[in-house]
C-alpha positions as CSV (number, residue, x, y, z in Angstrom):
1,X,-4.3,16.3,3.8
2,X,-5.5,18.0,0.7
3,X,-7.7,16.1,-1.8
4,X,-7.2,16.5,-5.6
5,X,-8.8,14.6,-8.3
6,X,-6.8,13.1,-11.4
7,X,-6.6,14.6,-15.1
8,X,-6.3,11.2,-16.0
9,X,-9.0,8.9,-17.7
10,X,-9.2,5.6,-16.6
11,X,-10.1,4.6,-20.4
12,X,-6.5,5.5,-20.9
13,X,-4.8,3.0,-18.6
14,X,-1.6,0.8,-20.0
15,X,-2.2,-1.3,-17.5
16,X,-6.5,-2.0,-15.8
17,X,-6.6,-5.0,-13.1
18,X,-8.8,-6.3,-10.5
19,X,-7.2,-7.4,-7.3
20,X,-9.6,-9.7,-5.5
21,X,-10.6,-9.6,-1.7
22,X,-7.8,-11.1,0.1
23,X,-5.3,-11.4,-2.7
24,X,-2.6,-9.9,-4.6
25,X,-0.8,-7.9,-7.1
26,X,2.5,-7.9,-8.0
27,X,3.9,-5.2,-11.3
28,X,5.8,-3.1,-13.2
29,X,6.0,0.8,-12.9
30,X,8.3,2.7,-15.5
31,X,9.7,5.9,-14.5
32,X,7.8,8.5,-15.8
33,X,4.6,6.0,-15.3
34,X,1.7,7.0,-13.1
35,X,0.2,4.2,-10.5
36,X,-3.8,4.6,-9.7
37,X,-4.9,1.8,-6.8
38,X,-8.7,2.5,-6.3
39,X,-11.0,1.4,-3.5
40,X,-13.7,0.0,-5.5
41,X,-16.5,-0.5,-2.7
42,X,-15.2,1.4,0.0
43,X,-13.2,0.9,3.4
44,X,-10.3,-1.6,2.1
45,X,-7.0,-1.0,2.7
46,X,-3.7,-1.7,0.3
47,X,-0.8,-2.8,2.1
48,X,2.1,-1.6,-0.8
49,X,5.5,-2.4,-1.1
50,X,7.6,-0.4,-3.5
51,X,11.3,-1.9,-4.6
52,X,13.7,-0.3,-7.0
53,X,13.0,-2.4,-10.5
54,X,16.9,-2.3,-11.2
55,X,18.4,-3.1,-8.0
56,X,15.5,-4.6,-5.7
57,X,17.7,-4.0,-2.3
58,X,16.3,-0.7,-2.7
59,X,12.8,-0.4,-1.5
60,X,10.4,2.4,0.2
61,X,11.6,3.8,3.2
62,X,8.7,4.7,5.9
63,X,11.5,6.7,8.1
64,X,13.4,8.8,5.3
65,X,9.4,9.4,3.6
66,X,8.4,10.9,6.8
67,X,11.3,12.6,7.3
68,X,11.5,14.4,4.7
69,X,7.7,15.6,4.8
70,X,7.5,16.0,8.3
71,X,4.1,14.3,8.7
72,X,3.3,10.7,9.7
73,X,0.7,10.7,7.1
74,X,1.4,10.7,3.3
75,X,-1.2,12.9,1.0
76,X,-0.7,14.9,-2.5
77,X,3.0,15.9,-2.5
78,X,4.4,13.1,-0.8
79,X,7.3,11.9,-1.8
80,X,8.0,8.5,-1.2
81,X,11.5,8.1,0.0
82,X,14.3,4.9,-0.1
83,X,16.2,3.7,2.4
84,X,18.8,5.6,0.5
85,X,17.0,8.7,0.5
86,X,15.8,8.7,-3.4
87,X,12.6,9.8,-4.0
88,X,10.7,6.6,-5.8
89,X,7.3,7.9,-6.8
90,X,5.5,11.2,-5.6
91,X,1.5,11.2,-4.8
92,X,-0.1,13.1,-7.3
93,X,-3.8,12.9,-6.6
94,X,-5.9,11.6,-4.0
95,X,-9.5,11.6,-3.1
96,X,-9.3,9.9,0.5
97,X,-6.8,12.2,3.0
98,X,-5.5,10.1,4.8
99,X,-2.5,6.7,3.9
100,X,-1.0,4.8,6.9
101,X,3.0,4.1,6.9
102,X,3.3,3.6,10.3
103,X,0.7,0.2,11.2
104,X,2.6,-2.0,9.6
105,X,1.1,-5.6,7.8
106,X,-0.7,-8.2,9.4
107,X,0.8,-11.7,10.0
108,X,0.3,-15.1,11.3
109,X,2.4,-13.6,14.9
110,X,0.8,-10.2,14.9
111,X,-2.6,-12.4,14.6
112,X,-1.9,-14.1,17.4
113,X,-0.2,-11.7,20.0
114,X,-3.4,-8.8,18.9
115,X,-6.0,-11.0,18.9
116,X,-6.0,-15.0,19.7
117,X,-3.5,-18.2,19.2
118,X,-6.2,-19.8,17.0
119,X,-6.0,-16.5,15.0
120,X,-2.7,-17.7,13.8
121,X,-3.4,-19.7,10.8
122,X,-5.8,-16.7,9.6
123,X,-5.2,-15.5,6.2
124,X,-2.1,-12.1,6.3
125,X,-0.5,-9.5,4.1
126,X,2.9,-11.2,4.8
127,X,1.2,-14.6,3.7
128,X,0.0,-12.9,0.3
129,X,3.9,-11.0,-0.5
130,X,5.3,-14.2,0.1
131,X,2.4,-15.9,-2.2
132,X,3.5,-13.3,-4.5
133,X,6.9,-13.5,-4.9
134,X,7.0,-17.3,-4.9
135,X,4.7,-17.4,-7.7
136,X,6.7,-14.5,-9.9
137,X,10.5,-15.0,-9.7
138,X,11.1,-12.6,-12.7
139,X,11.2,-10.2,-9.7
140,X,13.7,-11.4,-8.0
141,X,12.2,-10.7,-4.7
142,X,12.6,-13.0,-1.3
143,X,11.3,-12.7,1.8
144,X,14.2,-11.2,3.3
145,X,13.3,-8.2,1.0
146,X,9.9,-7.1,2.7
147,X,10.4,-4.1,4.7
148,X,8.2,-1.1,5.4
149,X,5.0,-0.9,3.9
150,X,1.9,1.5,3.3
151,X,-1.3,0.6,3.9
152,X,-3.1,3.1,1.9
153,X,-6.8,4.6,2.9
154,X,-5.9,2.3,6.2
155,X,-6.6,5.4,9.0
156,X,-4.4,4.4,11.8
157,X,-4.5,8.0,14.4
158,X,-1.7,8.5,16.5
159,X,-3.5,8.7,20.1
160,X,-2.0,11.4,23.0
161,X,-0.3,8.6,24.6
162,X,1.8,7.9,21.2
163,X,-0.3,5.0,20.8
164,X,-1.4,3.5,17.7
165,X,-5.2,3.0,16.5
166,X,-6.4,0.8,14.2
167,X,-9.9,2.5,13.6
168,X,-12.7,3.0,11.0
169,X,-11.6,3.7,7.5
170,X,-12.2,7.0,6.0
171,X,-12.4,6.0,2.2
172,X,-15.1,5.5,0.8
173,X,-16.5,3.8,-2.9
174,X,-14.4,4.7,-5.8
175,X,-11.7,6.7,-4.2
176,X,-8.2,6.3,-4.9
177,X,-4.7,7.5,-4.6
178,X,-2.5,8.2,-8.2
179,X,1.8,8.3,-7.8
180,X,3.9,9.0,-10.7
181,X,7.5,6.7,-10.5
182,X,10.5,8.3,-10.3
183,X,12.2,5.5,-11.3
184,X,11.3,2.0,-12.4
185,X,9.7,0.7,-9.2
186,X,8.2,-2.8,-8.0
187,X,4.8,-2.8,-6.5
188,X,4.0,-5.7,-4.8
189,X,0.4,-5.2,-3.2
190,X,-1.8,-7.4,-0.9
191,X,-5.3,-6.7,-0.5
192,X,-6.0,-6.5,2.9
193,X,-7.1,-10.2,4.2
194,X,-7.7,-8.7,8.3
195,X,-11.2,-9.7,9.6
196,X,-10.2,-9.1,13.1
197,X,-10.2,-5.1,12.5
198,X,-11.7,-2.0,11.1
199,X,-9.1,-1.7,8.4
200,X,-10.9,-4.1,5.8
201,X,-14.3,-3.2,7.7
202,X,-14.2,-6.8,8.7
203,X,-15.0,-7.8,4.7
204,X,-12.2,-7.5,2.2
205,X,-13.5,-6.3,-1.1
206,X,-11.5,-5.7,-3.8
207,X,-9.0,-3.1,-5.5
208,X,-8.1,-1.5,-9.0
209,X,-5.0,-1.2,-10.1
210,X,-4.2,1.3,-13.2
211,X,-1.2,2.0,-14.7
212,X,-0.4,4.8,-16.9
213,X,2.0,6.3,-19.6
């Protein structure tokens, strides 16, 4: 994927939070509105929900995003699709290559079936959306609205066998990923909690969130 730095300052953000290892973020993006999430130390990953602001039963779409593009991987130029085919926010810039929408989000099952029953009470994406969404009703959101997800800088190869890895991250300190909205979106974001894989390099650190006008 091509890399392409930002014309935007970061003194300039609307919007300039901190999302701690292992927690979340849930926000606001107007349309017209650009959306930075920075890896601040390196080798996190962002697992990113995006819902229509007006009508939340509209939310990204990993099949109609990578249909459209014809790649598995999103980079500059993506548009990210609906599950009614609207585009919701494009990628603008981008200094890692490489954003997973295939992986999916760890959970309490997916914790136990990949790695061990007494895994099951560890710490998950799905635990921090639904955290998120309980504590912010404004939203509107329930936990029959979580759908596809992308786990940005998470580098998840496609192996010959059309098996997926989950393998060592390819971000690194400071890099990030900017999207302008196309329309008024929802992000709701967990910060990667997984300590039983490369995607978090086995020690969640935290993210940035910017928002611009």
């Amino acid at each position: 994927m091509t890399l392409l730095e930002s014309t935007l300052s970061a003194e300039n953000a609307v919007t300039h939070a901190t999302v701690d290892a292992g927690e979340s973020y849930i926000g606001l993006v107007k349309q017209g509105q650009t959306l930075r999430i920075v890896d601040i130390e390196g080798n996190e990953a962002a697992d990113t929900l995006f819902f229509n602001a007006q009508d939340t039963s509209e939310h990204y779409s990993a099949m109609d995003t990578i249909r459209e593009q014809g790649n598995l991987y999103l980079g500059v130029g993506t548009a990210l699709m609906s599950d009614r085919g609207r585009p919701m926010l494009e990628i603008t810039a981008d200094t890692c290559g490489r954003h997973d929408t295939l992986g999916g989000a760890c959970a309490s099952e997916s914790n136990t079936v990949r790695y061990d029953l007494e895994r099951r009470h560890m710490h998950s994406c799905r635990d921090n959306w639904m955290l998120a969404i309980s504590q912010h009703p404004e939203f509107g959101l329930t936990k029959r609205d979580i759908a596809h997800n992308i786990n940005f800088f998470m580098n998840v190869p496609v192996t010959p066998e059309g098996q997926l890895e989950f393998a060592d991250g390819i971000s690194g300190p400071g890099k990030y990923v900017e999207m302008k909205a196309a329309m008024d979106v929802v992000v709701l974001i967990s910060n990667c909690p997984q300590l039983n894989n490369p995607c978090s390099g086995f020690a969640p650190t935290p993210l940035g969130v910017l928002i611009f006008d």
